[in-house]
C-alpha positions as a Markdown table, in Angstrom:
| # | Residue | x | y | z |
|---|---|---|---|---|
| 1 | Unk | 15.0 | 9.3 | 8.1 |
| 2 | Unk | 14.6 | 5.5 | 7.4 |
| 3 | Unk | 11.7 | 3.4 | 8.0 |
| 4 | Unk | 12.0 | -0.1 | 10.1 |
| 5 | Unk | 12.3 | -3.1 | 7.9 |
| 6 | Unk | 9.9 | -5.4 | 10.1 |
| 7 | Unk | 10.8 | -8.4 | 8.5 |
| 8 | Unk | 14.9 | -7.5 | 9.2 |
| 9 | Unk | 17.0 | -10.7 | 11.0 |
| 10 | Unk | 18.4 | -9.3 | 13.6 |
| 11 | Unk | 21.6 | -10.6 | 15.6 |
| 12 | Unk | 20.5 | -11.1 | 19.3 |
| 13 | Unk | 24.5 | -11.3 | 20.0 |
| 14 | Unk | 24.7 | -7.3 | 19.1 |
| 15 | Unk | 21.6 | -6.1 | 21.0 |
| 16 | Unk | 22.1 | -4.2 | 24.2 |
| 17 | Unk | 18.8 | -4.9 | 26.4 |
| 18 | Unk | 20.4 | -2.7 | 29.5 |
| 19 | Unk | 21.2 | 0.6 | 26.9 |
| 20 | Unk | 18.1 | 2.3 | 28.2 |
| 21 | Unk | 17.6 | 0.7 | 31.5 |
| 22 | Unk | 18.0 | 3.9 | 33.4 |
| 23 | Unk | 14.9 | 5.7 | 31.5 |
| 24 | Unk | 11.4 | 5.7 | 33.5 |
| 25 | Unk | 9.2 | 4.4 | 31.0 |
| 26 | Unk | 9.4 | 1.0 | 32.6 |
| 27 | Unk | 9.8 | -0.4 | 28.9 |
| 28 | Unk | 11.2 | -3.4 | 29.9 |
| 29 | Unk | 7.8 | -4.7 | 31.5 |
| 30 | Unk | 6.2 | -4.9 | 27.7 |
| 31 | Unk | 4.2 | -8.5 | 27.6 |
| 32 | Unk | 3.5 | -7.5 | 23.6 |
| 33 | Unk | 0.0 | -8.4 | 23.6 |
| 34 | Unk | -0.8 | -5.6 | 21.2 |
| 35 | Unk | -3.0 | -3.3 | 23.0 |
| 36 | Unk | -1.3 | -0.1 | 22.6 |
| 37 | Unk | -1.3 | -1.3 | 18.8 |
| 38 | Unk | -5.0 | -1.4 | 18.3 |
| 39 | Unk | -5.5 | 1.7 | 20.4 |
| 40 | Unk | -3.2 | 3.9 | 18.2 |
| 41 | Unk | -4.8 | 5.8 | 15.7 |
| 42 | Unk | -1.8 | 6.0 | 13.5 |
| 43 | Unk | -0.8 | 1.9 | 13.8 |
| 44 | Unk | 0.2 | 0.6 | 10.3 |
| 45 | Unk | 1.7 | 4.5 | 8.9 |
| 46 | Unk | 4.9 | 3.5 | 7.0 |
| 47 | Unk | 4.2 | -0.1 | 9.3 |
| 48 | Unk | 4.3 | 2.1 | 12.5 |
| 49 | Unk | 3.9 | -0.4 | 15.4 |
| 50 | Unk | 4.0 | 1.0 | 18.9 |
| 51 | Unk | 4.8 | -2.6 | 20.2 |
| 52 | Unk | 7.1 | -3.2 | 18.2 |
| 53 | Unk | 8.9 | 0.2 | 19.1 |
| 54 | Unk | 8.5 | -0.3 | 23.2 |
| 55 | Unk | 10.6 | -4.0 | 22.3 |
| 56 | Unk | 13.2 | -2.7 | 20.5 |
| 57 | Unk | 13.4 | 0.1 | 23.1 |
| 58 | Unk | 14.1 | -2.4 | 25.8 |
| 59 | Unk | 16.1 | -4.2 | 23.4 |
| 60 | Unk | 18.4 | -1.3 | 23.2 |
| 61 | Unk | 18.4 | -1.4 | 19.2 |
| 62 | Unk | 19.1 | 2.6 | 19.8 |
| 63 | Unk | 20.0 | 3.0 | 16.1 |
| 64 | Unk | 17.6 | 1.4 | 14.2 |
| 65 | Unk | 14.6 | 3.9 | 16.7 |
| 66 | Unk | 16.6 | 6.9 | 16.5 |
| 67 | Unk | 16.6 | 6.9 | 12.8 |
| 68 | Unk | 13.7 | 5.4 | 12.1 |
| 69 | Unk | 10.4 | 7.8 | 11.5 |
| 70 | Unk | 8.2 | 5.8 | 13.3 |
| 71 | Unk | 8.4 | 8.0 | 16.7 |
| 72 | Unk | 7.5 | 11.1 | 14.9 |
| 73 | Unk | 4.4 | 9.4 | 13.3 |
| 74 | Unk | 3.5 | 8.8 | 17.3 |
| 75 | Unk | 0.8 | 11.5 | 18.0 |
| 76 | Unk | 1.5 | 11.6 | 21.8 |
| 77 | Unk | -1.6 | 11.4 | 22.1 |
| 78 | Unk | -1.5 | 8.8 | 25.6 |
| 79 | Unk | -4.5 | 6.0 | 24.5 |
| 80 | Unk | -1.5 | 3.7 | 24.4 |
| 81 | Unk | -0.6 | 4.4 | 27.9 |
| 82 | Unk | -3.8 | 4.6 | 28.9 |
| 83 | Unk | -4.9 | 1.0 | 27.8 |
| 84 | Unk | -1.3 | -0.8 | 28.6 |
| 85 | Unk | -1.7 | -3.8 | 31.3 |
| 86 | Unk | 1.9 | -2.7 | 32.5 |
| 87 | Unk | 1.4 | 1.0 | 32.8 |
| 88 | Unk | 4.2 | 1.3 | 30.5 |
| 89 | Unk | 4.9 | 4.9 | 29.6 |
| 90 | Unk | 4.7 | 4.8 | 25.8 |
| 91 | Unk | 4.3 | 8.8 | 25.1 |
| 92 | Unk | 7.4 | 9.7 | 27.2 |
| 93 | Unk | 9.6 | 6.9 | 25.9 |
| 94 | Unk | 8.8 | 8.3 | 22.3 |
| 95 | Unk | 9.9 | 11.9 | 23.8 |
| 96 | Unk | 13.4 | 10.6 | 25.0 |
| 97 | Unk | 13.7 | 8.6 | 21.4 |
| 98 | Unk | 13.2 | 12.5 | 19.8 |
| 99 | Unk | 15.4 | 13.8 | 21.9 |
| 100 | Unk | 18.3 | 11.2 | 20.7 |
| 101 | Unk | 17.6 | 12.7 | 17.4 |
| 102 | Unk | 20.7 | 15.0 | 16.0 |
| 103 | Unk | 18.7 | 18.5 | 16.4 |
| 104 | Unk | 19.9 | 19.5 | 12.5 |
| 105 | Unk | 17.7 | 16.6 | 11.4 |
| 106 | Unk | 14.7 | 16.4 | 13.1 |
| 107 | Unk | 11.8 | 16.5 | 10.9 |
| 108 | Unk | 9.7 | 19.4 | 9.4 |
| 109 | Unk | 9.2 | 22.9 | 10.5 |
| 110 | Unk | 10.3 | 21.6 | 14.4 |
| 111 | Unk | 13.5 | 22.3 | 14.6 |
| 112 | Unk | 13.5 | 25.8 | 13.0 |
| 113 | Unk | 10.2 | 26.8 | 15.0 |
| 114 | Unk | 11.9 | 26.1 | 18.3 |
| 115 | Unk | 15.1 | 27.9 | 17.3 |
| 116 | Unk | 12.9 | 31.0 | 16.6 |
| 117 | Unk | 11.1 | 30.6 | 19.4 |
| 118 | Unk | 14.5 | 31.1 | 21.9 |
| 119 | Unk | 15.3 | 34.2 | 19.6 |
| 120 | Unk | 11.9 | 35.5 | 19.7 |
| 121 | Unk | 9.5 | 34.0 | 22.0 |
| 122 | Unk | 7.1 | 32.8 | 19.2 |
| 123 | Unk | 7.8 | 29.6 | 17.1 |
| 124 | Unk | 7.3 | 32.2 | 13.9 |
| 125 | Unk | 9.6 | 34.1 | 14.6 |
| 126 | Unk | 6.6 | 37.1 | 14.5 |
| 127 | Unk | 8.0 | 40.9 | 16.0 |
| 128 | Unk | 5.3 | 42.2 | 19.0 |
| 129 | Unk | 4.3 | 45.2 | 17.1 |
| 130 | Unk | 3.2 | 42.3 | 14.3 |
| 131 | Unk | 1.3 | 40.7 | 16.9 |
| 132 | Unk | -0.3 | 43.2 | 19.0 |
| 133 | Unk | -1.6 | 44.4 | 15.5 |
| 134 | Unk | -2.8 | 41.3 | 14.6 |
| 135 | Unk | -4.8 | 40.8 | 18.3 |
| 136 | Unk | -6.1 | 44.2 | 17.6 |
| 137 | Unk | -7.7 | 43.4 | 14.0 |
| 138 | Unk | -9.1 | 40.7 | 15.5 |
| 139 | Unk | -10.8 | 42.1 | 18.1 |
| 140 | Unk | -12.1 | 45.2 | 15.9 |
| 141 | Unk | -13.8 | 42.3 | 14.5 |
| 142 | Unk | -15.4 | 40.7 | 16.9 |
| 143 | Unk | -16.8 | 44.5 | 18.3 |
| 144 | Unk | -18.6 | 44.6 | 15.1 |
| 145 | Unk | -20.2 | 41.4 | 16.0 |
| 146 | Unk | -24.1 | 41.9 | 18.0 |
| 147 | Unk | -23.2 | 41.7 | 21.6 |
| 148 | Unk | -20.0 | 42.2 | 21.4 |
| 149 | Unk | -19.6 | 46.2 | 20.6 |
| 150 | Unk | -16.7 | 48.2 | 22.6 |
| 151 | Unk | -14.9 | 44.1 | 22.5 |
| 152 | Unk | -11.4 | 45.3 | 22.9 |
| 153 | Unk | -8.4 | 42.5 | 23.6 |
| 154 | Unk | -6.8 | 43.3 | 27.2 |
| 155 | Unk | -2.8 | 42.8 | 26.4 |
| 156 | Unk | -0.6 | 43.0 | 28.9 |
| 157 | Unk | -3.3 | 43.5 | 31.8 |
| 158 | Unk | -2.0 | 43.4 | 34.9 |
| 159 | Unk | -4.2 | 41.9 | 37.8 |
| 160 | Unk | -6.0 | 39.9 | 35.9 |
| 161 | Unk | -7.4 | 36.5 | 36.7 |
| 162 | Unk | -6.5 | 34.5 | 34.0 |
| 163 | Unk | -3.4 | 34.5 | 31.5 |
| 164 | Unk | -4.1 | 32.8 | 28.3 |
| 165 | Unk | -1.3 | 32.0 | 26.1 |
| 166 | Unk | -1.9 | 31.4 | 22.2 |
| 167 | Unk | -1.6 | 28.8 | 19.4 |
| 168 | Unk | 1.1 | 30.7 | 16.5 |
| 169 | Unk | -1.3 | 29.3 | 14.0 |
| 170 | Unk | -3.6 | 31.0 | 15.8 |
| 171 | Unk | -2.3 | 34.5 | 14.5 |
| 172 | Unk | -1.1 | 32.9 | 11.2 |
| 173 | Unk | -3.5 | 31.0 | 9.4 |
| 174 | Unk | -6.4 | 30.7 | 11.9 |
| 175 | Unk | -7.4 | 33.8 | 13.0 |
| 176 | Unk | -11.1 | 33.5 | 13.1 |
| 177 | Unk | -10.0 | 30.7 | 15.7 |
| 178 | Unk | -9.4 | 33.5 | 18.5 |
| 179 | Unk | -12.5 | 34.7 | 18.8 |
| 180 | Unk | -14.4 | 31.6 | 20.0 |
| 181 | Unk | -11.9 | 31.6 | 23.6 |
| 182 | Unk | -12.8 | 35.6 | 23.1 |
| 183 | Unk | -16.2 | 35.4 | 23.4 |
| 184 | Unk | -16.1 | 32.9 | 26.2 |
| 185 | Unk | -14.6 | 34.6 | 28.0 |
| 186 | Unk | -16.2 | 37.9 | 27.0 |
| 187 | Unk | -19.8 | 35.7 | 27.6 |
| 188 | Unk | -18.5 | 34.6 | 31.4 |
| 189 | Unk | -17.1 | 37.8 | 32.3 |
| 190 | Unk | -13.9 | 37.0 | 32.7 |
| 191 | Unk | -11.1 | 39.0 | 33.4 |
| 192 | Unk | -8.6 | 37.9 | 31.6 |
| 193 | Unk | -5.5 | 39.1 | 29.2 |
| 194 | Unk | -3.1 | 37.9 | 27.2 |
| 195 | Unk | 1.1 | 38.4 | 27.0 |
| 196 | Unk | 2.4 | 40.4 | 24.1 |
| 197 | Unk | 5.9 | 38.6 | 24.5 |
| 198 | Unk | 6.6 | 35.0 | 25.2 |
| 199 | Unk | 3.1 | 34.7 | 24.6 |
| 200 | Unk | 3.2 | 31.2 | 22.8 |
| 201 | Unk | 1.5 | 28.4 | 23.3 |
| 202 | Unk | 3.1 | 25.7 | 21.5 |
| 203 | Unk | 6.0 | 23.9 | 23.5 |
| 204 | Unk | 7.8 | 22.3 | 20.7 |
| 205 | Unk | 11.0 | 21.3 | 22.8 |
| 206 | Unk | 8.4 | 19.0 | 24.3 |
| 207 | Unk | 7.3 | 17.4 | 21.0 |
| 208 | Unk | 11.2 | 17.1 | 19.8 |
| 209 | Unk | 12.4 | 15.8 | 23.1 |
| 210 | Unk | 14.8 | 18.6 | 23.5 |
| 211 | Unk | 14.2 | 19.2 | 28.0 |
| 212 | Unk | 16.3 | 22.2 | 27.9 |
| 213 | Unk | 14.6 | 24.5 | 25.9 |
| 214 | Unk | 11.7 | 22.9 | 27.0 |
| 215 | Unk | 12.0 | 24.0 | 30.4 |
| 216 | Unk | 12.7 | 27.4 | 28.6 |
| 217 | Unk | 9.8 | 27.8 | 27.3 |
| 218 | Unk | 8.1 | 27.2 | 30.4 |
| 219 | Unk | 9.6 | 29.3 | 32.2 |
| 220 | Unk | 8.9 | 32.2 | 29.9 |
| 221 | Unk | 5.1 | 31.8 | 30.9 |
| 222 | Unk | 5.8 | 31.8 | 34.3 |
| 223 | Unk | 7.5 | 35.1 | 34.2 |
| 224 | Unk | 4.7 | 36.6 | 32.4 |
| 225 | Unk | 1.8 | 35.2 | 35.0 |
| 226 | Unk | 5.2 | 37.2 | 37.6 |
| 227 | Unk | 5.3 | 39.9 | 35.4 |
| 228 | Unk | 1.5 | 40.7 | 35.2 |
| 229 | Unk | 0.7 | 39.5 | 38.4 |
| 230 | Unk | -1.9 | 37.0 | 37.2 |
| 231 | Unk | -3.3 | 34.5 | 39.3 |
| 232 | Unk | -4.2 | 31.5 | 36.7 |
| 233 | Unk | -3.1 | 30.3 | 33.7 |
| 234 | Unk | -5.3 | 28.4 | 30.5 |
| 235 | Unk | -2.4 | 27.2 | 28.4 |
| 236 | Unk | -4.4 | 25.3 | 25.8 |
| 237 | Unk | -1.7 | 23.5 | 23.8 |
């Protein structure tokens, strides 16, 4: 992945300002005066400039933004959006710039998270049994807790009001993390459960760009809110 050279001549005769007319981020309406810049909060990373990447979007320079790292610095986080005079859709134009991206080199864990995640419903990869345990030991813990005793995690509940799908960190590194939606919930009475398959909560087809498995994804929750014949979903990602 190469970084922008900012101070690069560029040749107006080879730019292409109609390449990406057909995407509905209304790029093309960019006035540059710098707001989404100063709202960013990762503006000047490796010279990261989301003006400068919504211009040479509408410029059509598709090489020089596909390989460049600058969209995967972009958080998504939408304060550019939110702040742009021209209601220029910054977050989703970065999304269709990922998804340019050959899949094989697309940065970090991404790539290999989503392909485990078609295989096995998880972006680690993690068997059920692995996970159901996991849930379990977690909630032996919080029953230990004062006002919590008999605390057992209801998986695969059916009828319940509320599905809630689940971080993978969240049964990988940050454990202690489930309890505090637990005891909400546990606090409010809710009746609630969570999925033991396709049970996570971390689209990363969204934050590579890739639509198809995306949608995939997606779809896997639904079936679960079908299968368990739950009436509402808190997907916290």
């Amino acid at each position: 992945m190469t970084d922008i050279d900012t101070h690069q001549t560029t040749d107006l005769n080879g730019l292409d300002p109609g390449r990406f007319r057909d995407w509905s981020c209304d790029q093309d309406f960019c006035v540059t005066c710098a707001l989404c810049s100063s709202a960013c909060p990762v503006s000047g990373i490796d010279d990261f400039d989301p003006r400068k990447l919504v211009r040479m979007t509408a410029l059509g320079m598709e090489d020089e933004i596909v390989e460049a790292r600058w969209p995967w610095i972009c958080t998504m986080c939408g304060k550019c959006e939110n702040l742009c005079p021209m209601d220029i859709h910054i977050p989703a134009m970065v999304r269709r710039i990922r998804g340019l991206r050959d899949r094989d080199a697309v940065p970090g864990i991404l790539h290999k998270g989503l392909e485990a995640a078609m295989q096995s419903g998880n972006n680690l990869g993690l068997p059920r049994e692995d996970f159901v345990f996991i849930l379990e030991d977690v909630a032996e813990e919080v029953a230990e807790e004062p006002g919590f005793e008999g605390f057992k995690v209801p998986i695969d509940k059916k009828g319940a009001n509320l599905l809630t799908t689940i971080h993978n960190k969240l049964v990988n590194t940050h454990t202690e993390d489930l309890k505090h939606w637990w005891k909400i919930f546990h606090a409010a009475g809710e009746d609630w459960t969570v999925s033991s398959v396709n049970w996570e909560g971390t689209n990363w087809g969204y934050f590579t760009g890739d639509d198809e498995r995306m949608k995939v994804m997606v779809d896997r929750i639904v079936e679960q809110m079908e299968r368990l014949e739950v009436k509402n979903l808190m997907w916290p990602e």
